[in-house]
C-alpha positions as CSV (number, residue, x, y, z in Angstrom):
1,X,0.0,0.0,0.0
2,X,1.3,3.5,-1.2
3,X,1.6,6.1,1.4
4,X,0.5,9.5,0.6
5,X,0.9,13.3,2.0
6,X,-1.7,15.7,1.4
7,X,-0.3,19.2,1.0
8,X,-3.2,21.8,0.6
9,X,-4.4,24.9,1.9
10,X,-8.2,24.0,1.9
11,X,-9.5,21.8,4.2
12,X,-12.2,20.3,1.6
13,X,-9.5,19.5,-1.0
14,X,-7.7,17.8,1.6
15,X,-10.4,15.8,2.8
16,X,-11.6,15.4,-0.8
17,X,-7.9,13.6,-1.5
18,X,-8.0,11.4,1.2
19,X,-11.5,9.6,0.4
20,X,-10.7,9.2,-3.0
21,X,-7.3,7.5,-2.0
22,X,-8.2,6.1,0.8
23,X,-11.0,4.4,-1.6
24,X,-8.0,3.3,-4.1
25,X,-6.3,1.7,-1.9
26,X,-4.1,4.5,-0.7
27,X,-2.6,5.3,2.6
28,X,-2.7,8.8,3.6
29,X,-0.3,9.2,6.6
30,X,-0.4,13.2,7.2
31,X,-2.0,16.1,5.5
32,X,-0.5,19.9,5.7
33,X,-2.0,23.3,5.0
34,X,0.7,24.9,4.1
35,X,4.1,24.3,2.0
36,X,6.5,24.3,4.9
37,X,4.5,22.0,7.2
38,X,4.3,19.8,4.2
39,X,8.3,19.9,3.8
40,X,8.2,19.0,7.7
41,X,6.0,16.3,7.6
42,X,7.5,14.7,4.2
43,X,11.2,15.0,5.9
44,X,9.4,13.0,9.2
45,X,7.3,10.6,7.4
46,X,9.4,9.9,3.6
47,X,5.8,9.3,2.3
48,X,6.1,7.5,-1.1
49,X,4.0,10.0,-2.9
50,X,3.4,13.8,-1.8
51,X,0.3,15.6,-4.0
52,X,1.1,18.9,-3.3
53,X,-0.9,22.8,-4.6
54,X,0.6,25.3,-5.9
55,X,-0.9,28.4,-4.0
56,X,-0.5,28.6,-0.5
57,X,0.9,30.5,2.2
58,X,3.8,30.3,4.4
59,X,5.6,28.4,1.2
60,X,3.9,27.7,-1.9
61,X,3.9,24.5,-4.1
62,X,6.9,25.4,-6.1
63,X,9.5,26.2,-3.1
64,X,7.8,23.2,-1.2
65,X,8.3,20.8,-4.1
66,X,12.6,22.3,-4.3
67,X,13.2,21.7,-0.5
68,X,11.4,18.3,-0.6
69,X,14.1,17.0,-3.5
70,X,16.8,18.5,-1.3
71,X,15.5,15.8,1.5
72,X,14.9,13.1,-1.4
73,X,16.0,13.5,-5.3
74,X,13.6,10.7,-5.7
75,X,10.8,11.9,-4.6
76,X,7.1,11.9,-6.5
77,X,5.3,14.7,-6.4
78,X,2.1,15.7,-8.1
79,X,1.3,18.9,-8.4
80,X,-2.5,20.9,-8.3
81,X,-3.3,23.7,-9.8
82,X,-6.1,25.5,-10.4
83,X,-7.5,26.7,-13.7
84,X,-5.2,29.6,-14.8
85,X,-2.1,28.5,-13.1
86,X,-0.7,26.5,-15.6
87,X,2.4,28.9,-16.4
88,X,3.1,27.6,-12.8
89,X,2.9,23.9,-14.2
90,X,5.8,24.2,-16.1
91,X,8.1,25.7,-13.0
92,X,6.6,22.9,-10.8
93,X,8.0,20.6,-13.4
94,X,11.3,22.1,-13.2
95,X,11.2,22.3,-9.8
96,X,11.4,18.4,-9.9
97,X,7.2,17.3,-9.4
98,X,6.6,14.1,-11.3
99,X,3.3,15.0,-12.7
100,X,0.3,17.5,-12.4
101,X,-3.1,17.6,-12.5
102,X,-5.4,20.6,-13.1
103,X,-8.7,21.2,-11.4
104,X,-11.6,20.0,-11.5
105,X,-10.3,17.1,-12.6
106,X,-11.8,13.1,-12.2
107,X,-11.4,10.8,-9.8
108,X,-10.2,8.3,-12.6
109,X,-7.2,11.5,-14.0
110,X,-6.2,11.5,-10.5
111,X,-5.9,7.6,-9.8
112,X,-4.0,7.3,-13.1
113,X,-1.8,9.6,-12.2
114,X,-0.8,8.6,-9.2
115,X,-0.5,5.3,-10.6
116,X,1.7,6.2,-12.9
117,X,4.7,7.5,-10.9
């Protein structure tokens, strides 16, 4: 079973996340409002997949998702962004996140990506 962070600002994403993963089969072991409890939490727990957004305060996505592959090179990261971020995608990518999604998106986008990292 693949463990799983949940790094979001808003509580119903997060809790949206976690039933659809924990319906797939998925285990989520923490979930973080912001990007630097998410860095804290990944460097605790070395979760094997991190789904991470791009806005939010205290760190965003994008500085998150560089001090994460500081902790771990390997790490897999999926980025979120809403509509209208995606010139953000593209620095996520650089940044080192394995894959993206852009919301709204399905329950099957998401399990597919997640299963293909």
């Amino acid at each position: 079973m693949k463990s799983v962070l949940i790094v979001d600002d808003a509580m119903f994403m997060r809790y949206t996340l976690r039933k659809i993963l924990e319906k797939n089969g998925f285990m989520v072991v923490a979930e973080a409002e912001n990007g630097l409890l998410g860095v804290q939490k990944y460097g605790e727990l070395l979760p094997d997949i991190v789904t991470m957004d791009i806005t939010m305060p205290e760190l965003n996505g994008i500085g998150a998702v560089q001090l994460i592959k500081q902790i771990n090179p390997q790490a897999k990261i999926i980025m979120i962004s809403a509509m209208g971020q995606q010139h953000l995608v593209r620095e996520a990518i650089l940044a080192g996140a394995s894959n993206f999604l852009v919301k709204p998106f399905s329950e099957e986008r998401f399990i597919e990506v997640l299963n293909s990292i």
